[in-house]
N, CA, C and O of each residue as an XYZ file, in Angstrom:
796
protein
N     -62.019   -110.832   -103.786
C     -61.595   -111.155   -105.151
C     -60.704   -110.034   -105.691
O     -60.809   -108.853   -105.360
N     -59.816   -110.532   -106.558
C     -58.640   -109.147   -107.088
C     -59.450   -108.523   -108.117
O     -60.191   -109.333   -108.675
N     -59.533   -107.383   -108.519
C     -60.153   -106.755   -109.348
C     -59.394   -105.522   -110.140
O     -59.896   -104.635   -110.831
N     -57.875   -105.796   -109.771
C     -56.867   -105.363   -110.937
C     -55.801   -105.622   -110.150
O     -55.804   -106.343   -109.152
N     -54.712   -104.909   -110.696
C     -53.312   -105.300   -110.251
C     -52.440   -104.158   -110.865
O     -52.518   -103.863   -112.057
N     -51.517   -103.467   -109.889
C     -50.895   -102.234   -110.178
C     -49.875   -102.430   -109.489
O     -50.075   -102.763   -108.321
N     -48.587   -102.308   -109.920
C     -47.368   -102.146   -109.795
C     -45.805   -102.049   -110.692
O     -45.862   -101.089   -111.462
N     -45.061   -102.457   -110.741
C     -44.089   -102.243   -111.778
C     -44.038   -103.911   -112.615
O     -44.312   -105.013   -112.140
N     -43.697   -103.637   -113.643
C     -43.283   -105.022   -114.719
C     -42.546   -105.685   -114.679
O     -41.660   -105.246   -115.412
N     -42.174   -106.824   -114.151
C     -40.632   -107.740   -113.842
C     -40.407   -108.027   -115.687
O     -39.775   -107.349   -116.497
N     -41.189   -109.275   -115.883
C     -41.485   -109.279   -116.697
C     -42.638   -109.875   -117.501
O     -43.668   -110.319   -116.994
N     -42.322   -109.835   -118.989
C     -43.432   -109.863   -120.013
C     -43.041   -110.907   -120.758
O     -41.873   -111.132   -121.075
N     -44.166   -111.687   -121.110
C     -43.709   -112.489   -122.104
C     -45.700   -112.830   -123.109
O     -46.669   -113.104   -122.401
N     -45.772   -112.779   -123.846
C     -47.112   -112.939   -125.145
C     -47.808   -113.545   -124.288
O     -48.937   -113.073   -124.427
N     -47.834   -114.458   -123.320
C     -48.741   -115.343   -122.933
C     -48.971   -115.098   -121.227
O     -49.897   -115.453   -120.498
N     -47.797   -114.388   -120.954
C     -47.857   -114.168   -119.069
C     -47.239   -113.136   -118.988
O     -46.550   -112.770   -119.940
N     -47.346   -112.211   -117.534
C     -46.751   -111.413   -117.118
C     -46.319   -111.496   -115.228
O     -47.052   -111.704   -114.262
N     -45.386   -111.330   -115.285
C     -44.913   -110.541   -113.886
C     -44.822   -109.625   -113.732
O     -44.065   -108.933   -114.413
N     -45.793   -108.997   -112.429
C     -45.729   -107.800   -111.684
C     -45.400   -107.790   -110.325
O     -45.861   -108.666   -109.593
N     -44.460   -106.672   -109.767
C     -44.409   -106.343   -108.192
C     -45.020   -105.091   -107.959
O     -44.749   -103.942   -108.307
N     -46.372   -105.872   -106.935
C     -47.329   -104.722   -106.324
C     -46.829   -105.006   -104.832
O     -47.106   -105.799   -103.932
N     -45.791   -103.751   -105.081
C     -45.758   -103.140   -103.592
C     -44.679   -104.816   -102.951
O     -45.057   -105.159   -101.831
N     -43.792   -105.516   -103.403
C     -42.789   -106.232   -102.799
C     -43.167   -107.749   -103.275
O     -42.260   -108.564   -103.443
N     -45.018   -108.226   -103.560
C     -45.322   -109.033   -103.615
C     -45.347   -109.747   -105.238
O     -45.623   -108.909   -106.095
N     -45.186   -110.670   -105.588
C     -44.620   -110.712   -107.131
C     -46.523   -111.459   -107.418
O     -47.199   -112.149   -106.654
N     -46.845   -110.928   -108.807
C     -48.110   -111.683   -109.117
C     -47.542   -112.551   -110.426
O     -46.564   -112.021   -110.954
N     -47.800   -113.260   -110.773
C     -48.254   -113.956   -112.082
C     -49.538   -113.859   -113.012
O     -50.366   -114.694   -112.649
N     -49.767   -113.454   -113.593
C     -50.711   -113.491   -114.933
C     -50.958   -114.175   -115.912
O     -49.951   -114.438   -116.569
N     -51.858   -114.569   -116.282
C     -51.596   -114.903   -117.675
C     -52.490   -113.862   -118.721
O     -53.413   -113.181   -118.275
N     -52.200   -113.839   -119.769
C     -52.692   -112.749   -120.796
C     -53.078   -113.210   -121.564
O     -52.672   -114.371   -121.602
N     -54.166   -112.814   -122.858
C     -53.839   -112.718   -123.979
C     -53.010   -112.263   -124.869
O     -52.210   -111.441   -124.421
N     -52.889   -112.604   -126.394
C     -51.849   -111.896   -126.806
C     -52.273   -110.049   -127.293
O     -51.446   -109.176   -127.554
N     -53.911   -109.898   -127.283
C     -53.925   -108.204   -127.568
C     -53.371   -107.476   -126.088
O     -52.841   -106.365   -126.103
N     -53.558   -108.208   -124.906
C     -53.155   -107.458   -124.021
C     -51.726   -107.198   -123.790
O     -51.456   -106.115   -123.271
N     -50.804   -107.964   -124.070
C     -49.007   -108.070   -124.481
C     -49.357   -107.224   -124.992
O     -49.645   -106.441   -124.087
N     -49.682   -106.504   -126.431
C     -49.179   -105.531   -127.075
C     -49.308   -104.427   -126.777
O     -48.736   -103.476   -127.309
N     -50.429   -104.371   -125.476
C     -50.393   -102.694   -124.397
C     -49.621   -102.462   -123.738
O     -49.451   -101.304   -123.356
N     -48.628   -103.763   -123.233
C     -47.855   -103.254   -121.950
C     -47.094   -101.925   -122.464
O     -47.055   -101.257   -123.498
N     -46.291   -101.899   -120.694
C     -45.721   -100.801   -121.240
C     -44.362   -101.327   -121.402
O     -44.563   -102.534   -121.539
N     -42.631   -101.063   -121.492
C     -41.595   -101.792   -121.134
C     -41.198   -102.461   -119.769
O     -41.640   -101.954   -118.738
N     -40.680   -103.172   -119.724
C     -39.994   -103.684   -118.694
C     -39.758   -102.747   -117.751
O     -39.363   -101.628   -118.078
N     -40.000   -103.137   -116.303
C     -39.645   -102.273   -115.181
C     -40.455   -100.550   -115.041
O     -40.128    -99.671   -114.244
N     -41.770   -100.471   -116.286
C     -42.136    -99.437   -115.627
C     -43.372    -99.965   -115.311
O     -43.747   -101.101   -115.601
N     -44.290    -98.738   -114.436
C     -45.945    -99.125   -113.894
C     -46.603    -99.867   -114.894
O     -46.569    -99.590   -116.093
N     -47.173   -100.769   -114.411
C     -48.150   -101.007   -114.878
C     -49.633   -101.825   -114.571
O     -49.599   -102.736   -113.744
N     -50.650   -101.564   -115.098
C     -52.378   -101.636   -114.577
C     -52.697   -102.637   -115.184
O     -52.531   -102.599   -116.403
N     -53.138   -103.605   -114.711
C     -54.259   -104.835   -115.635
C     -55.374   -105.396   -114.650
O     -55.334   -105.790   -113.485
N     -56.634   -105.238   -115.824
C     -57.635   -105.845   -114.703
C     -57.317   -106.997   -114.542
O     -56.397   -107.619   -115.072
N     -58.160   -107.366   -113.713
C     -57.650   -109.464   -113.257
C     -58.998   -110.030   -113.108
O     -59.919   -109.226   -112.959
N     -59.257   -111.278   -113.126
C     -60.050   -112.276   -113.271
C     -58.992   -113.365   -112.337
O     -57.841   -113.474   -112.757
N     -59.349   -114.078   -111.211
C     -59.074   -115.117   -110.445
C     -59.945   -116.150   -110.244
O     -60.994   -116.189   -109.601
N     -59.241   -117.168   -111.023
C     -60.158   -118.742   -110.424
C     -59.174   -119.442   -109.786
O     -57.974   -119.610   -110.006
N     -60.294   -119.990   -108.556
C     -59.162   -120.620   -107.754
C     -59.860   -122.227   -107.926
O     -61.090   -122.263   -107.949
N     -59.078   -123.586   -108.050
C     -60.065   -124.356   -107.977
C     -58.860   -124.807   -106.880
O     -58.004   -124.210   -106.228
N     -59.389   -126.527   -107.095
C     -58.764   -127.230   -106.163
C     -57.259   -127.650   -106.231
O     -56.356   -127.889   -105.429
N     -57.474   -127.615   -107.853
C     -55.594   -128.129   -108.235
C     -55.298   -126.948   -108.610
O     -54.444   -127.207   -109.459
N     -55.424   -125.373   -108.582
C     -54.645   -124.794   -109.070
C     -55.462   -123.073   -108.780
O     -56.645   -122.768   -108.631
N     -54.340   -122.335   -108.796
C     -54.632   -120.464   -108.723
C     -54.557   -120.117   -109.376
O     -53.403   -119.912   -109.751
N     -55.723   -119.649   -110.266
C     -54.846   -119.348   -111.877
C     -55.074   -117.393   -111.600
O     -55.863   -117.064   -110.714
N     -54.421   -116.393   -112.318
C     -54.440   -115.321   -112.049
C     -54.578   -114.788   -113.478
O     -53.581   -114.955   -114.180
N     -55.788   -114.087   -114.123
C     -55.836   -113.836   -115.673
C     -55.459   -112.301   -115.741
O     -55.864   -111.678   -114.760
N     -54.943   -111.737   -116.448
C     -55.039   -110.196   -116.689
C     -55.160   -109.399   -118.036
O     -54.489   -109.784   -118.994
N     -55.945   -108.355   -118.153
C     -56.146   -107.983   -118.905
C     -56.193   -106.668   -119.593
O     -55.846   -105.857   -118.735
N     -56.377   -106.209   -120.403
C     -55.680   -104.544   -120.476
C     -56.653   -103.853   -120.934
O     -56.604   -102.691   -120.532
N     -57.660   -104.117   -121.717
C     -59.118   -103.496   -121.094
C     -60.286   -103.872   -120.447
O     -60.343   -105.088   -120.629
N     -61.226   -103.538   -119.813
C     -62.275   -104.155   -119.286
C     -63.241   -105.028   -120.993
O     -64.060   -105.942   -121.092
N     -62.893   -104.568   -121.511
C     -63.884   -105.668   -122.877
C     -63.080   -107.039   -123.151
O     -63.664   -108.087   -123.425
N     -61.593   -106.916   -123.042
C     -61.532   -108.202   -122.882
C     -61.691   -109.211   -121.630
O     -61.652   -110.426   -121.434
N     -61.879   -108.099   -120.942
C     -62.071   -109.138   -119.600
C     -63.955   -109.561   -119.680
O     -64.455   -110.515   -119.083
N     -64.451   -108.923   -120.250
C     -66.212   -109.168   -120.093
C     -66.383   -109.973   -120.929
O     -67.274   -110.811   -120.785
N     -65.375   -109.952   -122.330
C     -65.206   -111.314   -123.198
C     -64.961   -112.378   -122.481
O     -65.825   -113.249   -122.385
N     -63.713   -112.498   -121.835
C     -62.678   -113.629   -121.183
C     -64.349   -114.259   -120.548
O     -64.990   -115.167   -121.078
N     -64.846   -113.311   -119.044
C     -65.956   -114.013   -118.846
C     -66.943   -114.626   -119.509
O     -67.350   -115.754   -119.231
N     -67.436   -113.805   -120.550
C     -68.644   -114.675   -121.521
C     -68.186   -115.938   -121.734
O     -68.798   -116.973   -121.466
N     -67.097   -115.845   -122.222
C     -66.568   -117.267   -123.086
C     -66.482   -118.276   -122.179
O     -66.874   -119.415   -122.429
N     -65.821   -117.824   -120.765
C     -65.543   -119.336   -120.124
C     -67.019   -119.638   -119.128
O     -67.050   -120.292   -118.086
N     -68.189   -118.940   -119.816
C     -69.480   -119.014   -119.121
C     -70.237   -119.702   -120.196
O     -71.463   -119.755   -120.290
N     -69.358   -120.222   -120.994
C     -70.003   -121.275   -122.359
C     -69.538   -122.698   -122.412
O     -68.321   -122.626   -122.585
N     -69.837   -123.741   -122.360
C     -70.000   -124.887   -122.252
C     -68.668   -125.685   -123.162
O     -69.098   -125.967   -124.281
N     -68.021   -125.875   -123.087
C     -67.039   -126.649   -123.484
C     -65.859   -125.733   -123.699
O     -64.899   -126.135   -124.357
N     -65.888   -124.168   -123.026
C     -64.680   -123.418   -122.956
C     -63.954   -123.249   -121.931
O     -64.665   -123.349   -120.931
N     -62.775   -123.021   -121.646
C     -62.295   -123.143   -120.350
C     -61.225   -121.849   -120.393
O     -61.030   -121.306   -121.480
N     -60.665   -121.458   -119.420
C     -60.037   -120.095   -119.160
C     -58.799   -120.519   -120.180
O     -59.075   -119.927   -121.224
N     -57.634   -121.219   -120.371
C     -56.692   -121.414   -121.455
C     -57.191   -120.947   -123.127
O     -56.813   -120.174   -124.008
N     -58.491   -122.165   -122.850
C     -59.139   -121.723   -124.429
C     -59.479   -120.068   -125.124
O     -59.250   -119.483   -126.182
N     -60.154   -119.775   -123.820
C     -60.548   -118.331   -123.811
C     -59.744   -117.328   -124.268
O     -59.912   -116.466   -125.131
N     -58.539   -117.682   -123.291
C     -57.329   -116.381   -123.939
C     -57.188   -117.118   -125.421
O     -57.082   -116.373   -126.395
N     -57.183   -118.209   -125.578
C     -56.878   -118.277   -127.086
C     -57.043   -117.753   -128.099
O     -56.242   -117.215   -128.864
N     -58.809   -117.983   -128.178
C     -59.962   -117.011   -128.317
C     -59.437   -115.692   -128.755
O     -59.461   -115.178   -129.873
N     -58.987   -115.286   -127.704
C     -58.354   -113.281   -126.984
C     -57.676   -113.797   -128.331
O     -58.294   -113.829   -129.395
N     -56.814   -114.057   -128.240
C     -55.237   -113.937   -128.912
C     -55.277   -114.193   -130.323
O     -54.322   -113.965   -131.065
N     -56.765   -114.834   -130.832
C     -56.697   -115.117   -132.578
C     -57.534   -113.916   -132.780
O     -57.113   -113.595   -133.892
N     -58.159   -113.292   -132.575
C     -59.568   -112.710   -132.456
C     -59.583   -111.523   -131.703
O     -59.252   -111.642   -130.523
N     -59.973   -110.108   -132.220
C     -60.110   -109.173   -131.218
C     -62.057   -109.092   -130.849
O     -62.982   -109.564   -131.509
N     -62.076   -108.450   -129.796
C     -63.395   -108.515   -128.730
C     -64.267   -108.101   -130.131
O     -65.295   -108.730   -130.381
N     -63.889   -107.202   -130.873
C     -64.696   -106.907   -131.454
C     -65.146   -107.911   -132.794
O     -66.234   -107.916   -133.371
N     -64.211   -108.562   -133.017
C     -64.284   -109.615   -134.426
C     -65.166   -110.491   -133.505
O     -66.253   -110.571   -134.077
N     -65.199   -111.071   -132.536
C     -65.459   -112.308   -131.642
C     -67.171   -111.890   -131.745
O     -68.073   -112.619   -132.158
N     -67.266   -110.629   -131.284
C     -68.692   -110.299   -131.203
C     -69.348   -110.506   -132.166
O     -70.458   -111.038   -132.119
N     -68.397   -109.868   -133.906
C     -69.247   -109.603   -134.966
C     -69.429   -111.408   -135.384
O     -70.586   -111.806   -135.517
N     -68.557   -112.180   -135.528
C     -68.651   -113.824   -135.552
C     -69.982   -114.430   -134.915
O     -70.920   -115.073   -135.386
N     -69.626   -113.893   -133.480
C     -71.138   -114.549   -132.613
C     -72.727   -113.945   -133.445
O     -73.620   -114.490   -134.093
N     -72.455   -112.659   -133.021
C     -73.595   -111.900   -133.681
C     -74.274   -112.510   -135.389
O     -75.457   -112.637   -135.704
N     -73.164   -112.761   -136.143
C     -73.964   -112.875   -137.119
C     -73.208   -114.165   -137.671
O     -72.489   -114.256   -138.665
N     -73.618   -115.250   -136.636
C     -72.998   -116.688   -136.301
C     -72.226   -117.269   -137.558
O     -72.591   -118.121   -138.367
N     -70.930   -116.475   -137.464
C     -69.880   -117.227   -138.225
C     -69.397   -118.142   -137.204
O     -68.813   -117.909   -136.146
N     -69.828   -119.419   -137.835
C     -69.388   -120.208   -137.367
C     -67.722   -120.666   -137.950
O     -66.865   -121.196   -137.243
N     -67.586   -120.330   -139.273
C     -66.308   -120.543   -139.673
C     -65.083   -119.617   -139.338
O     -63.909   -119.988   -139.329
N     -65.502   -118.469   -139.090
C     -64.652   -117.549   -138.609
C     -63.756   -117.941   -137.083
O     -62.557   -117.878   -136.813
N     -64.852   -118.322   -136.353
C     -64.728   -118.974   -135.119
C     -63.956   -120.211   -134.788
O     -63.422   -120.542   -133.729
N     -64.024   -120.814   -135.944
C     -63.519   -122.113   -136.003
C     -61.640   -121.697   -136.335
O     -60.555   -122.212   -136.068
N     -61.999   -120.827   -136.848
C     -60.351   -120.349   -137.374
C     -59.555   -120.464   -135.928
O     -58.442   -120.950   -136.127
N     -59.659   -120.329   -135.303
C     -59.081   -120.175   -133.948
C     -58.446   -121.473   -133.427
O     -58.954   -122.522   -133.821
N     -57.619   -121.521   -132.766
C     -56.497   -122.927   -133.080
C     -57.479   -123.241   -131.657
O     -57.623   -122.403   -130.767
N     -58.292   -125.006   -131.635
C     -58.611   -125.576   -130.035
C     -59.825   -124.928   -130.125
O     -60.274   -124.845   -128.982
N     -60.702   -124.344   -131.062
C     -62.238   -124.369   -131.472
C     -62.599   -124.597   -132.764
O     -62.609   -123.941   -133.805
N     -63.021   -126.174   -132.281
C     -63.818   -126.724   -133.481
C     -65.097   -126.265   -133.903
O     -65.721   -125.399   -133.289
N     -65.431   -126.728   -134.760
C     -66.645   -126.585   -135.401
C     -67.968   -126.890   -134.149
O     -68.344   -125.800   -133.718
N     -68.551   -127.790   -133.646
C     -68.943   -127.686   -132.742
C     -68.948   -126.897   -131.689
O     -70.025   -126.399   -131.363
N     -67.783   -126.613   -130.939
C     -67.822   -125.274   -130.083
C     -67.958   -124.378   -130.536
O     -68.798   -123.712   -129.931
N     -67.359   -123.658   -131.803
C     -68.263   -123.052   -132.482
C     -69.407   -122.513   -132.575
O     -69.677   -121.338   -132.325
N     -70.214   -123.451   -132.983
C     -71.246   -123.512   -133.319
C     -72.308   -123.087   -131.639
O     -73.183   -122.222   -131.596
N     -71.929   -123.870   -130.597
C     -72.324   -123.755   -129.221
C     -71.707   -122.339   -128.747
O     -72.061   -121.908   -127.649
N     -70.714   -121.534   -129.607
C     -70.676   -120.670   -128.422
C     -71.724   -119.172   -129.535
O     -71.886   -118.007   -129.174
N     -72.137   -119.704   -130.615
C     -72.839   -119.206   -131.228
C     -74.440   -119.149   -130.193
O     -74.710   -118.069   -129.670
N     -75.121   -120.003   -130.039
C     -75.999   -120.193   -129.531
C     -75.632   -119.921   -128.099
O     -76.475   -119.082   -127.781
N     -74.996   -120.099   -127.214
C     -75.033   -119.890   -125.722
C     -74.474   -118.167   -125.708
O     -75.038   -117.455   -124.877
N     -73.941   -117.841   -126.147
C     -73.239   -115.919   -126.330
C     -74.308   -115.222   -127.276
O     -73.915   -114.071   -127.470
N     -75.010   -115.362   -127.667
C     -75.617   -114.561   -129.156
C     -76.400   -113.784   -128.298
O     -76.350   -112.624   -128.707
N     -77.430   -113.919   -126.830
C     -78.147   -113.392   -126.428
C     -77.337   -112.628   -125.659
O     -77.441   -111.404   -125.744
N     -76.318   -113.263   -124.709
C     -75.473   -112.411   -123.782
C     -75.138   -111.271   -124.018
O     -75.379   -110.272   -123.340
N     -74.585   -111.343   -124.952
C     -73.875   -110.289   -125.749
C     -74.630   -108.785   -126.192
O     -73.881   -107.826   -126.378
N     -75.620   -108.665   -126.301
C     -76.670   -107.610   -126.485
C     -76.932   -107.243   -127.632
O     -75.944   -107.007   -128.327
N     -77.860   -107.114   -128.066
C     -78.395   -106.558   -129.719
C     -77.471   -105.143   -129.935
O     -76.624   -105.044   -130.823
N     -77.695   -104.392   -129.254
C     -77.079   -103.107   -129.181
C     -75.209   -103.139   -129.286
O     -74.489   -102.347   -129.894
N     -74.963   -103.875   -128.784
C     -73.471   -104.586   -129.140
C     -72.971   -105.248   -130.147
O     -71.860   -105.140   -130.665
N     -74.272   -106.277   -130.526
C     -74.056   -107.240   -131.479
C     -74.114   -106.096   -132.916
O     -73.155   -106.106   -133.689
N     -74.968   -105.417   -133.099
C     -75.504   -104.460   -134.428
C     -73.693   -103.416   -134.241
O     -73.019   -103.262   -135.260
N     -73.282   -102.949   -133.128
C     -72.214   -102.119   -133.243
C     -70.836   -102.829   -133.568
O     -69.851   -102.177   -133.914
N     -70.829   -104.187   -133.437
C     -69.453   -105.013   -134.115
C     -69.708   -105.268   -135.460
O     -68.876   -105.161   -136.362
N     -71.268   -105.722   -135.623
C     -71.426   -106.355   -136.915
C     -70.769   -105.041   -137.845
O     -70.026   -105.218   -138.811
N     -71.288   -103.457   -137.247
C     -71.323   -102.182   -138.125
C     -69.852   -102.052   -138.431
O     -69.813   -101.110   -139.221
N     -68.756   -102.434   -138.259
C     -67.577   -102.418   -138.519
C     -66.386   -102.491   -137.664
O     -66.212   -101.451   -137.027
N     -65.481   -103.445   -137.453
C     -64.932   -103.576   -136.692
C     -63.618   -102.283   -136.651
O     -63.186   -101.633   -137.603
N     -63.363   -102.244   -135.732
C     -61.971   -100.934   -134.886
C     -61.227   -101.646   -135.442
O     -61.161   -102.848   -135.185
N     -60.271   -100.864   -136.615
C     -59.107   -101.211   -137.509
C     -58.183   -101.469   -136.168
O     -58.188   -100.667   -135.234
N     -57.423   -102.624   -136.169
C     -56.055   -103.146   -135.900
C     -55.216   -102.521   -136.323
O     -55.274   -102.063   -137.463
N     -53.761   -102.246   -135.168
C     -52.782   -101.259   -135.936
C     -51.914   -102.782   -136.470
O     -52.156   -103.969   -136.255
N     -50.785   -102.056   -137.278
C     -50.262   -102.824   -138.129
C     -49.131   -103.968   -137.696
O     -48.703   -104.914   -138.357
N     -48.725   -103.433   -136.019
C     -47.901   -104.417   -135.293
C     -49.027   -105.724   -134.694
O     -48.790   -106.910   -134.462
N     -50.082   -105.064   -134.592
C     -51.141   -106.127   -133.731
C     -51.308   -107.022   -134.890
O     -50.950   -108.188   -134.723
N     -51.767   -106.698   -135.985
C     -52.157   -107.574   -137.576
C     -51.007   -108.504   -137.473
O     -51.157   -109.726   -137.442
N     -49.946   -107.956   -137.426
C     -48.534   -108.765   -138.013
C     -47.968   -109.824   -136.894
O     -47.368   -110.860   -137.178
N     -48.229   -109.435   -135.762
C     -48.044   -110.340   -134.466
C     -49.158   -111.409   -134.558
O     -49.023   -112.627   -134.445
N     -49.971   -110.900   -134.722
C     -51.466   -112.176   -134.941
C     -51.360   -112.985   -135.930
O     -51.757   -114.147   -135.843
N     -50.729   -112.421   -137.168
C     -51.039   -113.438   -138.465
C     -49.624   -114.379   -138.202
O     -49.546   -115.538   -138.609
N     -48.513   -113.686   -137.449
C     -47.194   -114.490   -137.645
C     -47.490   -115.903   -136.788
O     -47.304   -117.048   -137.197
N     -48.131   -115.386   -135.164
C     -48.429   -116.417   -134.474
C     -49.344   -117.816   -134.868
O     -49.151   -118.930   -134.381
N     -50.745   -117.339   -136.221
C     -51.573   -118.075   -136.508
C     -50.801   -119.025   -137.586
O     -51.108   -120.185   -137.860
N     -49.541   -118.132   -138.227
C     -48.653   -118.798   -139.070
C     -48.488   -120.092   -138.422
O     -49.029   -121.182   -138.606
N     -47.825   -119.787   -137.821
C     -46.690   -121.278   -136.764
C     -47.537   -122.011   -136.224
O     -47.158   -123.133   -135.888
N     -48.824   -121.648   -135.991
C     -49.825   -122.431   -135.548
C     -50.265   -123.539   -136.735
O     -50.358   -124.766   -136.712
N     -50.469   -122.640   -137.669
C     -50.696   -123.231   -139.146
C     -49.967   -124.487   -139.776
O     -50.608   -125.352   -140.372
N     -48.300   -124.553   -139.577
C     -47.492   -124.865   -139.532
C     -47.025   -126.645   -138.733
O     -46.153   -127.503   -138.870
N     -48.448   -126.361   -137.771
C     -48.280   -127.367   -136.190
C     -47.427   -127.029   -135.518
O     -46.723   -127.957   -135.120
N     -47.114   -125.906   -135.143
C     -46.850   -125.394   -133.474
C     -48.015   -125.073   -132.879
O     -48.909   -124.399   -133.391
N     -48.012   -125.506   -131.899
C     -48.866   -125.350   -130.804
C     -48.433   -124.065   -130.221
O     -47.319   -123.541   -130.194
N     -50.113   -123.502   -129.543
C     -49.652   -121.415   -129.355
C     -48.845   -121.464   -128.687
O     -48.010   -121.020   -129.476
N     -48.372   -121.615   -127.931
C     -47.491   -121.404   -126.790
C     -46.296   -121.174   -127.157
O     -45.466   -120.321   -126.841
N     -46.306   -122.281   -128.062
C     -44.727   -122.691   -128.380
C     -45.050   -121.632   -129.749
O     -44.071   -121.345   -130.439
N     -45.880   -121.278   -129.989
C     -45.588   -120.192   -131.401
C     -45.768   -119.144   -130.620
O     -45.602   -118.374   -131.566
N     -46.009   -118.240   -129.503
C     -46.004   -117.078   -128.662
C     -44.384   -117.074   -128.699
O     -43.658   -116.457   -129.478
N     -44.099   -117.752   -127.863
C     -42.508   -118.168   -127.333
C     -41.456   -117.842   -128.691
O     -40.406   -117.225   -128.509
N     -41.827   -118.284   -129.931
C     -41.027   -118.324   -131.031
C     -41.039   -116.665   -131.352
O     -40.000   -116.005   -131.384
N     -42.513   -116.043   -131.606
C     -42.638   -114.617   -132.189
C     -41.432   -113.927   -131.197
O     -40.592   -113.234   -131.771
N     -41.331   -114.102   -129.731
C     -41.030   -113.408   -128.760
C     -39.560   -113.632   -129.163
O     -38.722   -112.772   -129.436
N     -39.451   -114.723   -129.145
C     -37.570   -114.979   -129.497
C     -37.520   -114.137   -130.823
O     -36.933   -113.064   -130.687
N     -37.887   -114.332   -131.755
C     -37.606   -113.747   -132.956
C     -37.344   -111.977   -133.226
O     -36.655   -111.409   -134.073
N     -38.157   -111.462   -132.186
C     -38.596   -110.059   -132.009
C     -37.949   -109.455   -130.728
O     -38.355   -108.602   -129.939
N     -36.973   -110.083   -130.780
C     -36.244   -109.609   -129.221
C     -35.370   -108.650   -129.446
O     -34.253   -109.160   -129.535
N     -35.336   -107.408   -129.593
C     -34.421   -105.995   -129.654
C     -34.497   -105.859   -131.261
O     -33.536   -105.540   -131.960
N     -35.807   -106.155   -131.741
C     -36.335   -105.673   -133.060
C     -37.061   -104.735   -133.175
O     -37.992   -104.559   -132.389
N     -36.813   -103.953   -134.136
C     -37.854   -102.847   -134.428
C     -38.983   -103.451   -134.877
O     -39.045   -103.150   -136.069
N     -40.321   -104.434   -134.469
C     -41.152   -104.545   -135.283
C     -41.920   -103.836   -136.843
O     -42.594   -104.465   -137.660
N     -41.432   -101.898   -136.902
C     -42.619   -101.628   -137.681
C     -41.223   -102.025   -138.987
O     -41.671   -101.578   -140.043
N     -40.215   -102.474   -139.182
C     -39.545   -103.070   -140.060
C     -39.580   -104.541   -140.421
O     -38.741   -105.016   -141.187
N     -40.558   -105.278   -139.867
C     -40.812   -106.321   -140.093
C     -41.942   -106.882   -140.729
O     -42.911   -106.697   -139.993
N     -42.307   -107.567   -141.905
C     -43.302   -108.155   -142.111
C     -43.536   -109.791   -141.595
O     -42.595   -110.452   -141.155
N     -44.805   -110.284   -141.706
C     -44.839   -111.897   -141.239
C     -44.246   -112.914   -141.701
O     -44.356   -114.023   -141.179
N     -43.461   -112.653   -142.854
C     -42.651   -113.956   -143.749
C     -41.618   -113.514   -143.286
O     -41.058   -114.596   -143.106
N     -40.441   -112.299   -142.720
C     -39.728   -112.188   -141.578
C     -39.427   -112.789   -140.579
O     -38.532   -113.583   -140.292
N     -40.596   -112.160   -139.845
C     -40.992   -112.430   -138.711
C     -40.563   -114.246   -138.613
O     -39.669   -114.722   -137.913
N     -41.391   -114.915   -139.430
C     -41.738   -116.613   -139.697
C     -40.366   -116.820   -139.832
O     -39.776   -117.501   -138.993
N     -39.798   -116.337   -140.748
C     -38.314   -116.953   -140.848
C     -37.441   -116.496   -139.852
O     -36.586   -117.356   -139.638
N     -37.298   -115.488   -139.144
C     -36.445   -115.693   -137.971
C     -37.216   -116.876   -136.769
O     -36.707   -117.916   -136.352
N     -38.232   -116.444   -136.507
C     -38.700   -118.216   -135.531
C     -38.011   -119.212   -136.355
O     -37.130   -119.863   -135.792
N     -38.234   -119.424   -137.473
C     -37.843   -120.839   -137.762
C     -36.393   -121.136   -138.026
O     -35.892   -122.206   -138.371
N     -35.704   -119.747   -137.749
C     -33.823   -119.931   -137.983
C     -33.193   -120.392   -139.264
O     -32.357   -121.226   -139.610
N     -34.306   -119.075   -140.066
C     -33.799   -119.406   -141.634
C     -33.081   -117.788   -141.887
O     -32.542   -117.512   -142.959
């Protein structure tokens, strides 16, 4: 089984990455907190990995710390979640909000997340609450690790367009076009929103 992946960055994009380890090209897919670690284009770079292989397909996950990858697992070890959903999950939600939600079963918080309803929700409340550990659960509930101000503004722009009815993908794809040889820390999310939307 792969248990990371090290080599240089072809490229990056919010939702996937290309790497060449050593001649061989990988594919990834990411969340969006892990995009905001890379490093630029064409230099080293480390991500753990998660591989499911089924019958129709190789999927290759990567990730940029081991907590989102022990997340990524919890979640798709819960009953109506699947590895797509999961990074979703990743990408509205940091490990630590996800925990403090489960822990002290916001179910509405959870629901905020574009492709988890109220019901899953509610189920990944009950199937994660034990997983997760008291000792974990009491240290998210105690306050979550402030977000820097590009991660806030990339998250709220994407949940924007989501908001909106774009579907993530196609709102990953938009932030990325919009932010292409931008200085982000000059940008706020009603910016941001109006260059995706080509106003």
């Amino acid at each position: 089984m792969i248990c990371f992946l090290r080599g240089r960055l072809i490229e990056k994009q919010p939702t996937r990455v290309a790497l060449d380890v050593n001649g061989v090209g990988y594919e990834a897919l990411i969340p969006l907190s892990s995009y905001d670690r890379l490093p630029a284009t064409g230099e080293e770079c480390r991500l753990l990995a998660h591989a499911i292989v089924r019958d129709d397909a190789h999927m290759l996950f990567g990730f940029a710390s081991e907590a989102e990858r022990a997340m990524f697992r919890l979640l798709i070890g819960t009953t109506g979640i699947g590895p797509k959903l999961a990074l979703t999950a990743l990408s509205g939600l940091t490990v630590r909000e996800l925990k403090a939600a489960i822990a002290g079963g916001d179910v509405k918080r959870l629901a905020s997340v574009s492709g988890i309803g109220k019901k899953t929700a509610e189920r990944m409340v009950v199937e994660m609450r034990d997983k997760i550990g008291q000792s974990e659960s009491l240290e998210a509930v105690a306050g979550a690790e402030p977000m820097s101000q590009r991660d806030i503004m990339l998250r709220d722009t994407v949940m924007a367009l989501i908001a909106l009815g774009y579907k993530q993908n196609e709102a990953h794809k938009m932030v990325e076009k919009a932010l292409h040889g931008k200085k982000t820390a000059e940008l706020t999310v009603e910016s941001v929103i109006r260059l995706a939307l080509g106003q």
